[in-house]
N, C-alpha and C positions, 0 to 999 in steps of 0.2 A: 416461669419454669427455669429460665435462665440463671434470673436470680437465686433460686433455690441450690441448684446446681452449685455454684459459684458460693453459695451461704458455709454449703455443707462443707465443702474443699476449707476455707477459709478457718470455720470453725474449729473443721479437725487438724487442722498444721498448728494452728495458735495452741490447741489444746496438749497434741502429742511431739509434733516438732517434726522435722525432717526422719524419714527413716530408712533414706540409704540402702532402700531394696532392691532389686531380689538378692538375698545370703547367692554366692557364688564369686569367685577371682578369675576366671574367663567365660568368655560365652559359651566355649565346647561344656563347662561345668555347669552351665546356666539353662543350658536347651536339653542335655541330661537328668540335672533337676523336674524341669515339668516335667519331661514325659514320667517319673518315677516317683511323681508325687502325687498322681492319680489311684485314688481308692485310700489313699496312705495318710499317716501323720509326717510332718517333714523333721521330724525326730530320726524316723526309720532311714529316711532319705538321705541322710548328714551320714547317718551309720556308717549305709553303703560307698558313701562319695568320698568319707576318710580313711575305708578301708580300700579301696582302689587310687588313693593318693600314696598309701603310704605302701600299696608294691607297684608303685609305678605305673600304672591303667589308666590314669587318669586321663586321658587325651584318645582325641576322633581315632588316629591310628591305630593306638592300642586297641579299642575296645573291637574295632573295625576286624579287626585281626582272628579275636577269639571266637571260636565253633560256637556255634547257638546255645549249647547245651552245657558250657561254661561261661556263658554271660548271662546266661539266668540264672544258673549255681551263684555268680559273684552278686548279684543283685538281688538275690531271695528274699534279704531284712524286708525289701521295700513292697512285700504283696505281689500277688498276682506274678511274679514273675516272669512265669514262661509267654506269658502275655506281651508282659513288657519287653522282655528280650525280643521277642518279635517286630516287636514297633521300634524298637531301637534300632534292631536291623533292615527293616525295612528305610527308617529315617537314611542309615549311614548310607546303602543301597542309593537310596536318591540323591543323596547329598555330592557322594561318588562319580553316579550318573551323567549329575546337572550340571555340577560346576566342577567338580576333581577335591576340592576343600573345602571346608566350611567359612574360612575370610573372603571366598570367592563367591559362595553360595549365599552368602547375609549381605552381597553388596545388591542384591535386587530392590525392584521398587518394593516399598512396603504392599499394596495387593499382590503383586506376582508372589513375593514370598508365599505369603498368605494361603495364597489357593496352589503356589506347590506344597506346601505342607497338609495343608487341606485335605490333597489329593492321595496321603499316605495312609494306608493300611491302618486305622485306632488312633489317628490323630484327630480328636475333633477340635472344635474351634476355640474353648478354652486355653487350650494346651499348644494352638498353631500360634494366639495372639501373645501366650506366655513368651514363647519363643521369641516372638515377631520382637515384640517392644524390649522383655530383659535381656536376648540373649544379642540380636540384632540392633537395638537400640534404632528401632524401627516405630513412628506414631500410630498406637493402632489401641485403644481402650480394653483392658482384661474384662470380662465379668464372669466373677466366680458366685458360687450360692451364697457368701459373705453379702457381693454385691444385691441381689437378688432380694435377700431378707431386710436389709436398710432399706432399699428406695419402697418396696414393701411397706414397710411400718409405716413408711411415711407420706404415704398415697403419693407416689411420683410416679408407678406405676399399676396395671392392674393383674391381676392374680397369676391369669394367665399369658403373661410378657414372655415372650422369645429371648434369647440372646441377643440374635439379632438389631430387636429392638431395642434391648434395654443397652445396648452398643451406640445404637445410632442417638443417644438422649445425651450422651458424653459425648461425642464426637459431634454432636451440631450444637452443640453449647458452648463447647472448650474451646480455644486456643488449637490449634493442629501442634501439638509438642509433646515429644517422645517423654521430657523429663519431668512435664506436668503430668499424663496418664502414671505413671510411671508413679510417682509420691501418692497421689490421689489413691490409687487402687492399692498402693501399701496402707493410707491410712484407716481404709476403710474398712481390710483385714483386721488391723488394728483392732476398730471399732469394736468388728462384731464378736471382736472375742474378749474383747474386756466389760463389753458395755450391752450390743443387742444382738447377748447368746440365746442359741436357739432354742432352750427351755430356761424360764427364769429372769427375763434379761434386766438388768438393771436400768432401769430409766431414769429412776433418781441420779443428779447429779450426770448423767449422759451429758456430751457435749453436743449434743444435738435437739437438746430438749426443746421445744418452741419454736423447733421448724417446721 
C-alpha cells in the first residue's frame, strides 16, 4: 500500500509538476477561501475575495468589524451566504477568543488547531484541515470528494471509507510534511478534474493508468 501511495504522488508531480497550491497571498485569505468554497465553485470564491480586496476588506479586522448582515451581502457570489457569514463569524469569534489574532492563533500544535477549529459552529473537518495545512502551514492530509473518487477507482479503499480513514492512509504512509500533503492534495485535484471526472472520466492516457 505504501508503495502505491508513493506511485501515485510520484506519477502525478512528473506528469503535472509542482502546483504551488492553495491560490491565496496570506493565510487570513487562505482560511477565508475554505470556509467560502464550500457548496461553491472557486471561480465564485476569487469573485468575492477580489471584490473585498479592492474596497479594502480583505483582512481578519476588517471583515471582523462588519454586522452579520453585511458580511453575508459582501459574500453572496459564494452560495449559501447567510450560512457562511455565520461560520465566518463564528471562526473570527474564536479566533478573538483564543488567541486575539490569527499569527497567534495558527502558531498551535497542528491537533489543537484542529479540534479548535473542529469545535466551530459548520466547520467540519474538510474545511478545519484546509485551514490547518494552506492557511497555517500546519502537516495535516486534506481529503476532499476529488480525493475519495481516485483511491476509489483504484481499490486503495472501500466504498464506504470515512474521512477519517481515508486521512489516516496518507498520513501513515507519507513523510510527516506540511509541503508534501500540501502538493499531493493539489495534484490529485488536478487529477480528477482533468482525468477521473466524475461522469466520463478519461482513463486513457490517465497518469495513473496501471496502478
Amino acid at each position: 500500500m505504501s508503495n502505491r501511495i508513493e506511485e501515485i504522488h510520484a506519477r502525478l508531480l512528473d506528469h503535472f509538476g509542482p502546483q504551488h497550491w492553495w491560490p491565496g497571498e496570506t493565510p487570513f485569505e487562505i482560511m477565508l477561501g475554505a470556509v467560502l468554497t464550500q457548496n461553491t465553485s472557486w471561480r465564485n470564491v476569487s469573485m468575492v475575495i477580489e471584490t473585498l480586496r479592492q474596497e479594502g476588506l480583505l483582512s481578519f479586522e476588517a471583515l471582523e468589524a462588519l454586522p452579520l448582515e453585511v458580511l453575508a451581502e459582501k459574500i453572496r457570489p459564494s452560495g449559501y451566504y447567510n450560512q457562511k457569514a455565520k461560520r465566518l463569524k463564528g471562526l473570527f469569534a474564536a479566533i478573538r477568543e483564543e488567541s486575539g489574532d490569527l499569527e497567534t492563533f495558527f502558531e498551535q500544535s497542528t491537533q489543537t488547531l484542529r479540534e479548535k477549529l473542529l469545535a466551530i459552529k459548520g466547520i467540519g473537518p474538510e474545511t478545519a484541515d484546509s485551514i490547518t495545512l494552506y492557511g497555517a502551514g500546519k502537516p495535516v492530509f486534506v481529503v476532499d470528494a476529488y480525493t475519495y473518487r481516485i483511491l476509489l477507482r483504484h481499490d486503495l479503499i472501500a466504498e464506504d471509507a470515512g474521512y477519517e480513514e481515508i486521512q489516516d492512509l496518507f498520513l501513515g504512509k507519507l513523510p510527516t510534511d506540511a509541503q508534501l500533503f500540501n502538493e499531493y492534495h493539489a495534484l490529485l485535484v488536478r487529477l480528477a478534474k482533468e482525468y477521473c471526472k466524475k461522469t466520463n472520466p478519461l482513463c486513457d492516457g490517465c497518469p495513473l493508468q496501471g496502478v
